[in-house]
N, C-alpha and C positions, 0 to 999 in steps of 0.2 A: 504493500500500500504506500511504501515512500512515493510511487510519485504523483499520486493524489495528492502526497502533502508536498510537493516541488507546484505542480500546479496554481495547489491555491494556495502558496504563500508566494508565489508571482504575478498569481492576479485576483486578490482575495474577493474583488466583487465577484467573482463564481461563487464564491460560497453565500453569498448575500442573496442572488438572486435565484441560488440553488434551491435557498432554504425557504423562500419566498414560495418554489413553483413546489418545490414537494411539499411546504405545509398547507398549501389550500388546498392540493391533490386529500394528502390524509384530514383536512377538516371537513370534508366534504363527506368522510366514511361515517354511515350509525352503527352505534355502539349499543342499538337494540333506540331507546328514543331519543339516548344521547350522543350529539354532536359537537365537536371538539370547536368547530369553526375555524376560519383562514389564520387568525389571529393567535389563539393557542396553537395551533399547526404549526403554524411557522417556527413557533417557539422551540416545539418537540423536535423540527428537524433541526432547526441552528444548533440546539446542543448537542446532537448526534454527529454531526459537519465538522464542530470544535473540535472531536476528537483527533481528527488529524493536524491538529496543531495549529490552527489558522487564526486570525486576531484581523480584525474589522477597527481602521484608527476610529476612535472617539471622538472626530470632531465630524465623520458621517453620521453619528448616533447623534449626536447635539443637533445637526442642522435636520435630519429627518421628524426627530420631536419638533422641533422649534418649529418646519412644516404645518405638521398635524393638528398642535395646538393651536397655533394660529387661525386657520381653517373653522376649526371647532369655534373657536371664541367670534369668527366673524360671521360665523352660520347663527348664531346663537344670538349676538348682539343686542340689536330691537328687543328681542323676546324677553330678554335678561335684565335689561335696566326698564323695560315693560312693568314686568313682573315684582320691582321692586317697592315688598308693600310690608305688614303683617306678617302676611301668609309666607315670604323669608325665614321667619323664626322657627319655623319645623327645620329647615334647612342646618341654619347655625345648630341648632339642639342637637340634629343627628351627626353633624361634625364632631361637635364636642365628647357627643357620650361614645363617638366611638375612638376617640381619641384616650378618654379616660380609660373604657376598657380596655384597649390595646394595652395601654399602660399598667394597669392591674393582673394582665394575665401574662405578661412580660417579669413581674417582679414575681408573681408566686411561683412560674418557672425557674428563675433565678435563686428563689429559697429553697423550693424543692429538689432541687437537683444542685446545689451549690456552682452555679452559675459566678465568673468573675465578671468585672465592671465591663471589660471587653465583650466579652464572649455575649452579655447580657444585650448590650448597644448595639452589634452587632447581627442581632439575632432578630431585634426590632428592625432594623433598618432594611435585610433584606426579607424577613416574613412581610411586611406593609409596604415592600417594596418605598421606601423611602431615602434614597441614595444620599438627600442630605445628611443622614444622622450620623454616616461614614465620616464628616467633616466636621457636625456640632460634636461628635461626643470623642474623636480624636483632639481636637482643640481644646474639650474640658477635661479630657485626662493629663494634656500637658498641660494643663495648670494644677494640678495638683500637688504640683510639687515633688514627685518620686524622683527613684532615682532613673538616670538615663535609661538602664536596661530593662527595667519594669516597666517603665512607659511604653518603650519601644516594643515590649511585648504585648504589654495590654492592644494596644493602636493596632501590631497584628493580629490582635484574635478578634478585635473588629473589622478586618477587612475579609477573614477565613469566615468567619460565622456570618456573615453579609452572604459570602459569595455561595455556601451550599445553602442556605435558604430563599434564596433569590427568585433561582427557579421556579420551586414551587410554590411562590410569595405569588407570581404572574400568575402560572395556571391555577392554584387552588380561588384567587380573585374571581377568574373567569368561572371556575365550577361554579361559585357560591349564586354570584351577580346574573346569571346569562341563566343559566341551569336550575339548581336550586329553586333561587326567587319564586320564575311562573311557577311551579309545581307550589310554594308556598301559597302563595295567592290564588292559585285557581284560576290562573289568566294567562295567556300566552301575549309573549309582549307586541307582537306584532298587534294582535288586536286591539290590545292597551294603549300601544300609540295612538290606531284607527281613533279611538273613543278619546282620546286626549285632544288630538286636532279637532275633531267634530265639535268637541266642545269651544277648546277655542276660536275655532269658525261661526259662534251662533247658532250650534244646531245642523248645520249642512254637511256635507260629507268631503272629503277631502280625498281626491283621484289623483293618485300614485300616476308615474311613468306608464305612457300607454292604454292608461285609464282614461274609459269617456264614461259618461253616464248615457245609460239605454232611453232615459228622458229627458235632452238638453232644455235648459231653461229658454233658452230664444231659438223660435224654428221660421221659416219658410213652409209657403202651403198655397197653390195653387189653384183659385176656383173659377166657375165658368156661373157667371153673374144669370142670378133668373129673379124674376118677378115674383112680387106679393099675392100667394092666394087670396081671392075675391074674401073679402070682409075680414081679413087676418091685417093686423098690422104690424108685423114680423114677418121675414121669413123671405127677402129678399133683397138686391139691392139693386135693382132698375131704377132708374130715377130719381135716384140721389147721387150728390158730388160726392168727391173723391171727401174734401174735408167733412161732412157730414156723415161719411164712414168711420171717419178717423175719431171725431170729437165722438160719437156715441160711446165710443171704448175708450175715454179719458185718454187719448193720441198714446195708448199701452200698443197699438198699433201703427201699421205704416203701409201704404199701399207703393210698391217700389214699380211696378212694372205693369201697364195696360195692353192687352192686344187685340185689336178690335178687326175681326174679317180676315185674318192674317198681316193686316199691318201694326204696329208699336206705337202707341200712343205716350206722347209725357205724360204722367201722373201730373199734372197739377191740381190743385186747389177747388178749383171752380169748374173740371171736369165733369159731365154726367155719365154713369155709369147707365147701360142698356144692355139688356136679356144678351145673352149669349156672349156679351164680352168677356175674356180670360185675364184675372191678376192675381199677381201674384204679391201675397201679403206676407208681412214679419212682425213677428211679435213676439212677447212673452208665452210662454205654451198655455199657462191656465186662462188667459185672456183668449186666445185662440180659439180655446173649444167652443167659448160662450158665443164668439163672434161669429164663426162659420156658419150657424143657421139664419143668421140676419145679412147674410153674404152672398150664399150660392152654397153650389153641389163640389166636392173636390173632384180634383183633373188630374189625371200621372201627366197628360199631354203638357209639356212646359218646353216646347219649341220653340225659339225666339222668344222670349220670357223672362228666360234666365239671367242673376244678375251676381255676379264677385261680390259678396260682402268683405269685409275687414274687417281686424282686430289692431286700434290703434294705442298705444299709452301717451297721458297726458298727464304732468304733473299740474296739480291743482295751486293756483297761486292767484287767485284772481282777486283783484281790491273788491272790498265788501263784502265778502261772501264768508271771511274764516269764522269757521265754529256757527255756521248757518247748516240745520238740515236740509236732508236730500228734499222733501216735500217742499220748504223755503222757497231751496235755489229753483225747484221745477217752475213755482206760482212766478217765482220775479223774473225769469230767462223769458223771454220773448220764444211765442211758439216756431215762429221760422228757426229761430236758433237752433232750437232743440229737434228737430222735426227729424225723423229717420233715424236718430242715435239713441242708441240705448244702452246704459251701464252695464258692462259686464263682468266686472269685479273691481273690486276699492281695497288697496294697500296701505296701511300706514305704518310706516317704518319697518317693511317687509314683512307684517302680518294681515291678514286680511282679515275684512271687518264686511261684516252682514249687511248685504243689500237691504235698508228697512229705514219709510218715511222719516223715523224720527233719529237714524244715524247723523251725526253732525260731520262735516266736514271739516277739514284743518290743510292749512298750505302745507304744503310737501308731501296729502297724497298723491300717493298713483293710482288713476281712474282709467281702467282699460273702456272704451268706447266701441260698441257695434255696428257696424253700418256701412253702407255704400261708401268709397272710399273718399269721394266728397265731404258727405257729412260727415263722417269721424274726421276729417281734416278739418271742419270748420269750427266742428266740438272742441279738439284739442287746443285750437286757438283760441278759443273765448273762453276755456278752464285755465289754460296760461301756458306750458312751453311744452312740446312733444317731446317722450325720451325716448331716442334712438334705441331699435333693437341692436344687439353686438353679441360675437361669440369670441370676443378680443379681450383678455384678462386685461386692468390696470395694473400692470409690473410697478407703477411709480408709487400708485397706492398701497400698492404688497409689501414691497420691498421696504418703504420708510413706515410701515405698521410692523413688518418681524425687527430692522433694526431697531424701533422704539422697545420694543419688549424684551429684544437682548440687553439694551442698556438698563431698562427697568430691574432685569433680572440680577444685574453684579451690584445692585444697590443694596448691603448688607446696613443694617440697624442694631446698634449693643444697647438692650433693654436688661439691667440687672449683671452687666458682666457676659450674656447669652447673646450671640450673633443670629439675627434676625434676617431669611432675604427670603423673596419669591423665587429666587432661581430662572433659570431658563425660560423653562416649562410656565412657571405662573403668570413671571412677564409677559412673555410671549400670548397668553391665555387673557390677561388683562387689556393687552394691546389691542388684542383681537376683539373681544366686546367692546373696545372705544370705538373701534375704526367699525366696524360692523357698523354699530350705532349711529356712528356720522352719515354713513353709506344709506342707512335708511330715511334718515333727517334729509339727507339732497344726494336723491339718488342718479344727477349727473356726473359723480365722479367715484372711483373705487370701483367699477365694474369688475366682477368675480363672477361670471356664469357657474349654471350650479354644475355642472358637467365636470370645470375645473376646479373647484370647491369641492367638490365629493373626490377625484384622484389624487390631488394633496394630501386626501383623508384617511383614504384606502391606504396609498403608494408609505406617504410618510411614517404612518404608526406597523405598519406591514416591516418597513426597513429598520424602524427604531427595535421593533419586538427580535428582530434578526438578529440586529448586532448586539442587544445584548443577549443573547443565546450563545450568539459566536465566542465571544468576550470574554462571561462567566462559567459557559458549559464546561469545558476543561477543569478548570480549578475547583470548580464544585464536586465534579465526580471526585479527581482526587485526590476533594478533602475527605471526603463522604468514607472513601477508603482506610484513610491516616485514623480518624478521629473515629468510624462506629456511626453509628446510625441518630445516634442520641436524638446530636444537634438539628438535624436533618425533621425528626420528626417533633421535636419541639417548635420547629420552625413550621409544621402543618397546622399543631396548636394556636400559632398567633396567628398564624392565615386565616384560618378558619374561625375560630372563637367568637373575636369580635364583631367577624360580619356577621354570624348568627346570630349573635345577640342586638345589633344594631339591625337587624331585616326585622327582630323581632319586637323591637322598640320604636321603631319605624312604624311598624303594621298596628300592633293595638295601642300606643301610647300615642302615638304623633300622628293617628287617624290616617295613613295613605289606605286609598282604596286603589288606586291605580299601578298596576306593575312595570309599567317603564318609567315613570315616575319616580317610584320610590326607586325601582334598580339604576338610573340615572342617580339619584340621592347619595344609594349609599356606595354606588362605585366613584364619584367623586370625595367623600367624605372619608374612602381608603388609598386616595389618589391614585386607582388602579386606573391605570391608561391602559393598557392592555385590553381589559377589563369591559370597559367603557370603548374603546374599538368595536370589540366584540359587540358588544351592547345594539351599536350602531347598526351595524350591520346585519344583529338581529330583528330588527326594531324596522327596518327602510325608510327608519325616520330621523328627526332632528329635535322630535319631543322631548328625547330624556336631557338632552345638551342644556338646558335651562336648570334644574335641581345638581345637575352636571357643575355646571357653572361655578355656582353659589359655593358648593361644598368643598369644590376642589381649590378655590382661593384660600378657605380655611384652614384646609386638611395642609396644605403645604407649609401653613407657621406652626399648627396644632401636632405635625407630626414629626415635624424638624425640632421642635423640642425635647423631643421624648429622648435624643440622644445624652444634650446637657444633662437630662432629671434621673436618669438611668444611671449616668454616673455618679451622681451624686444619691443615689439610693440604695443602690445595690451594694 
């Protein structure tokens, strides 16, 4: 096998991309109804890859997180400083308690088994996968004042008991978070997202990739105009203008296209409609049904007829109108304004908001417009400026939101003697819900299609999860060797422990009813990125990223402490 290991220590992205393609291959396998996912996969193979000697530099792991986070944080954005209310405090709470327990079953292992202050810190840092505690509780044991070689020891049996619990710090996360959970709950998380979007849509349902709905809200429908039975005053539209059609149905409709004897008449205004002439109407669908019997008989025949509608965006900016309902602006818009356009969905700040009379308006949404592409062009100009569709990332916006967050990240804080930072990962994660948030505030600038938003996502935490497989797999096995198993399975102890009890304090104490919700919660609350990867991609949503959010800003000072307190406890 040497030259397996000549290879990839000449071109170690083989093994990165190795481990990438065979761990989606094995997370793709059931294990009867469990499935490992792309994300533990990959993990499983990285460490097997290690074996032959191979090491991935750290500053590809750095910039692949720093990727994913980023990503995360700018998908999330809107929703997250949305969300900032009360209903937070579930969040902070399951940070903390699961911080405390980490901590409590961290120290009774250490009594139980005479655990030294290393070994103790170390154990923490990689069971909760928490890489800073490798550097708080190295820096509190050299202040202790020992002597040189006792330090020097202690410091390595924190970087030995880091590295074989590491491993399965990542995968037992994933078992708990991805696995576990719905079985806890009763709920598959995929579903849970479905019912978390519905709700924050107002009720509506929220269509996935490729998803239409079998009942679109605005259809087309072609009729062949007939006459009023004798003493009915319903039940046809001979004889009346075009606007006389329109206004009976409060202008919920639009007659776009006339064909009279085989020639094309304008729709205008003051048109009379006559027996046998064919148009074709757009509307709302429940307005639709009501209208067709006071209209005519339907046609499939729509020969010369047929008309391109569009789908335009317009950001809403118009003087007089901010914080005016939809019902308002309809009464004050002059009807030629408005005439043929009809709202097809309302954005604010990259969440959308319920078509309904009494929704208010605010500058800076985005009001998608239906209609002939006239009138959605004359719509968008009198709502205020059209945003260009684009499948062109903003690289100026990316780039100066990940460098903000790297700088954010080297900014350590000494509270008590105790060095304080969000690191990488939380900068980067903080940057990313600012710039997100700008992005939805004025969304001419920062463009991130979701297409490249979601492979940053995929790609980046895929490659983070790799190299540190690459990285630690080796030294783990072995340690696992040298030292016995002890370590190894006390390390399953803290993995596990605290997220059961934190799934279980979450569910009846802090009231979640919802399983991607709280599994967002509590995999940010064990700052398992891995974890929460998984999650995502269980999920084929962006639901859990918001309780995600919250917990994982916490979880990164709440659990970067545990190294300082460990030393000093144990």
């Amino acid at each position: 096998m040497e030259w397996i290991h000549q290879i990839l220590t000449k071109s170690p992205e083989i093994a990165l991309f190795l481990s990438l393609a065979a761990g989606y291959f094995i997370g793709q396998i059931n294990f009867g109804k469990f499935q490992l996912g792309g994300v533990g996969g990959s993990l499983l193979a990285a460490v097997v890859i290690s074996q032959f000697g191979v090491q991935i530099d750290n500053g590809v792991k750095s910039v692949m997180f720093a990727i994913f986070i980023y990503a995360v944080g700018y998908d999330s954005g809107p929703q997250f400083f949305n969300s900032l209310s009360r209903k937070t405090l579930r969040e902070i709470a399951m940070a903390v308690f699961l911080a405390v327990s980490a901590l409590l079953t961290v120290l009774v292992c250490a009594k139980l088994f005479g655990l030294n202050k290393g070994i103790a810190a170390g154990l923490a840092g990689g069971a909760l996968t928490q890489s800073a505690i490798i550097g708080t509780a190295g820096d509190a044991i050299a202040r202790l004042g020992l002597p040189v070689a006792e330090t020097k020891s202690l410091q390595s049996d924190v970087a030995i008991a880091y590295a074989v619990t590491y491993v399965f710090g990542s995968l037992g996360a994933i078992i708990v978070c991805v696995n576990v959970l719905p079985k806890f709950m009763g709920q598959g998380l995929k579903e849970a997202a479905a019912e978390a979007e519905k709700s924050l849509l107002g009720g509506s349902v929220a269509h996935g990739p490729g998803q239409t709905p079998a009942l679109p809200e605005l259809v087309g429908r072609a009729y062949r105009i007939t006459g009023a039975p004798a003493g009915s005053v319903t039940g046809g539209a001979a004889g009346r203008t075009v606007a006389e059609i329109e206004l009976a149905e409060s202008d919920m409709i639009t007659i776009e296209r006339i064909r009279r004897a085989g020639k094309a008449l304008e729709p205008r205004p003051d048109v009379m409609l006559q027996a046998n002439d064919v148009v074709l109407v757009v509307g709302r669908r429940e307005v639709m049904v009501a209208a067709a019997a006071n209209i005519g008989e339907e046609v499939a025949d729509t020969d010369g007829i047929s008309v391109v509608m569009q789908n335009r965006q317009g950001v809403f900016t118009r003087k007089g109108m901010n914080h005016m309902t939809i019902a308002a602006v309809r009464t004050t818009v002059d009807r030629d304004l408005r005439h043929g356009v009809f709202v097809q969905e309302i954005k604010r700040a990259d969440q959308p908001l319920p078509i309904l009379p009494e929704t208010k308006l605010e500058h800076g949404d985005v009001i998608t417009f239906y209609g002939s592409p006239q009138d959605t062009k004359r719509a968008v100009d009198a709502a205020g400026y059209e945003l260009p569709v684009t499948n062109k990332t903003d690289f100026i916006y990316m780039g100066v939101g990940i460098v903000l967050g790297l700088l954010i990240g080297l900014i350590v804080v000494n509270v008590g003697g105790v060095p304080l930072t969000l690191g990488s990962g939380g900068g980067c994660l903080l940057a990313g819900l600012l710039f997100g948030w700008m992005r939805g505030k004025h969304p001419m600038y920062g463009v991130m299609p979701s297409a490249a938003s979601q492979l940053m996502k995929d790609f980046g935490l895929a490659a983070f999860v790799a190299a540190v497989g690459l990285n630690s797999g080796l030294q783990a096995v072995v340690t696992v060797k040298q030292s016995g198993m002890t370590i190894f399975l006390l390390g399953v102890v803290v993995t596990v422990l605290p997220l059961i009890l934190t799934m279980i304090f979450g569910r009846y104490v802090l009231k979640y009813t919802n399983a991607a919700l709280l599994a967002g919660a509590l995999t940010g609350s064990r700052s398992a990125n891995p974890a929460f990867g998984a999650l995502l991609d269980k999920t084929e949503s962006a639901v859990p990223t918001v309780p995600f959010a919250i917990t994982y800003a916490l979880a990164n000072v709440l659990l970067t402490l545990l190294g300082p307190l460990l030393v000093g406890l144990v």
